[in-house]
C-alpha positions in Angstrom: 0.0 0.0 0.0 2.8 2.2 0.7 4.5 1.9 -3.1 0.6 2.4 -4.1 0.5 6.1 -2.3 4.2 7.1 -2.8 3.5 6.0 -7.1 0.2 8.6 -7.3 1.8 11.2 -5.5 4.7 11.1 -8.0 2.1 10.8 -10.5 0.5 13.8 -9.2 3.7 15.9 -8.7 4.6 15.2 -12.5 0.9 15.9 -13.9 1.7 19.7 -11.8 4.8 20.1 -13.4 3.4 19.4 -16.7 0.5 22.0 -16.5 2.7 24.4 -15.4 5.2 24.0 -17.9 2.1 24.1 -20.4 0.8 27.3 -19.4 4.2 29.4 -20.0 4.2 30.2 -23.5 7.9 30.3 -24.5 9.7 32.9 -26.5 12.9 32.8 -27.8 14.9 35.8 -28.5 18.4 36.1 -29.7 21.5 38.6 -29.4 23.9 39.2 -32.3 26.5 41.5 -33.3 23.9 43.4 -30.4 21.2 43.4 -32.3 17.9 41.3 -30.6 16.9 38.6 -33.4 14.0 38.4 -33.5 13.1 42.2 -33.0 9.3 41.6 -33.1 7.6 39.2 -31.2 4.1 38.7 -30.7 2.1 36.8 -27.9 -1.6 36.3 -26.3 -3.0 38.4 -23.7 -3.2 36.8 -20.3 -1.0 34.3 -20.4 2.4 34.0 -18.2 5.2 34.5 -20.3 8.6 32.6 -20.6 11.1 35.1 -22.2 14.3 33.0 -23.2 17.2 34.7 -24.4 20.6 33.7 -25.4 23.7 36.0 -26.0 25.6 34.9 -29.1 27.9 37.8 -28.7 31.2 37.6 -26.8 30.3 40.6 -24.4 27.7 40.7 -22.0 24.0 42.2 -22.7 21.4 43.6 -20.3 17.9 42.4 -21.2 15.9 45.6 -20.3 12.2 46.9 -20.4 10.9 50.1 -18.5 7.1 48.8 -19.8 7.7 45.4 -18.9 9.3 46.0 -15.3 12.6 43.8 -16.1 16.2 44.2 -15.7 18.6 41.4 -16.4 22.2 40.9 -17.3 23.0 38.3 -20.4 26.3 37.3 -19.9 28.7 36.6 -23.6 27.6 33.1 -24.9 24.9 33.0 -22.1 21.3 32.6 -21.8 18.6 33.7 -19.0 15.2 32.9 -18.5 13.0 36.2 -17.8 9.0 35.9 -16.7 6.6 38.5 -17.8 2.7 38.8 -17.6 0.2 38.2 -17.8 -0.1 41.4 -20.0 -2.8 43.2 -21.1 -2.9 44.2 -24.9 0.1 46.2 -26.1 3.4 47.0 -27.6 6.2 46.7 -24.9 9.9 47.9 -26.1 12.9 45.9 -24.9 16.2 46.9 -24.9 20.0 46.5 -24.5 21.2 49.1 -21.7 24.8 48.6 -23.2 24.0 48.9 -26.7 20.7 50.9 -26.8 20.8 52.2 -30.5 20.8 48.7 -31.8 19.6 46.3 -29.2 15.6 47.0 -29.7 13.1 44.9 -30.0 9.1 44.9 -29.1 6.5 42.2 -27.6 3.6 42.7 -29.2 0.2 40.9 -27.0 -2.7 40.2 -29.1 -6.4 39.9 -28.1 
């Protein structure tokens, strides 16, 4: 009986993980030659977002948005994970601190 409880809780735990993982849209985003690739990026309204971003430059980055309340250094050939939302919807600018005139981009939420 003991196996039997400790097997559905483990069943349960990963059936949790699952829907949570399942309601995080993910969005990928790229730095190069500090530029943010892809600079438009749309998503639905209401939904927790999971903002993934990788540095393919050598230098560090910092993943920043005033609209979107997030600050975040990108370290050279580095990645971070960033949460946003749920957003109402919008146009919200991102940018790179260190490179501001080319490191732009905009999440866009839909209806």
């Amino acid at each position: 009986m003991a196996f039997f409880m400790r097997f559905m809780v483990l069943g349960a735990v990963l059936t949790l993980s699952a829907t949570a993982s399942a309601a995080e849209p993910e969005i990928r985003l790229v730095i190069k030659d500090h530029r943010f690739t892809p600079t438009e990026v749309t998503a639905p309204a209401g939904q927790k977002l999971r903002l993934v971003i990788e540095n393919q430059d050598a230098t560090p980055e910092e993943f920043e948005s005033y609209a979107l309340n997030r600050e975040k250094i990108v370290p050279g050939g580095g990645k971070i994970v960033v949460f946003v939302g749920p957003l109402k919807p919008g146009r919200y600018e991102f940018f790179g601190e260190f490179n501001a005139q080319t490191a732009r981009g905009w999440l866009v939420i839909e209806p």
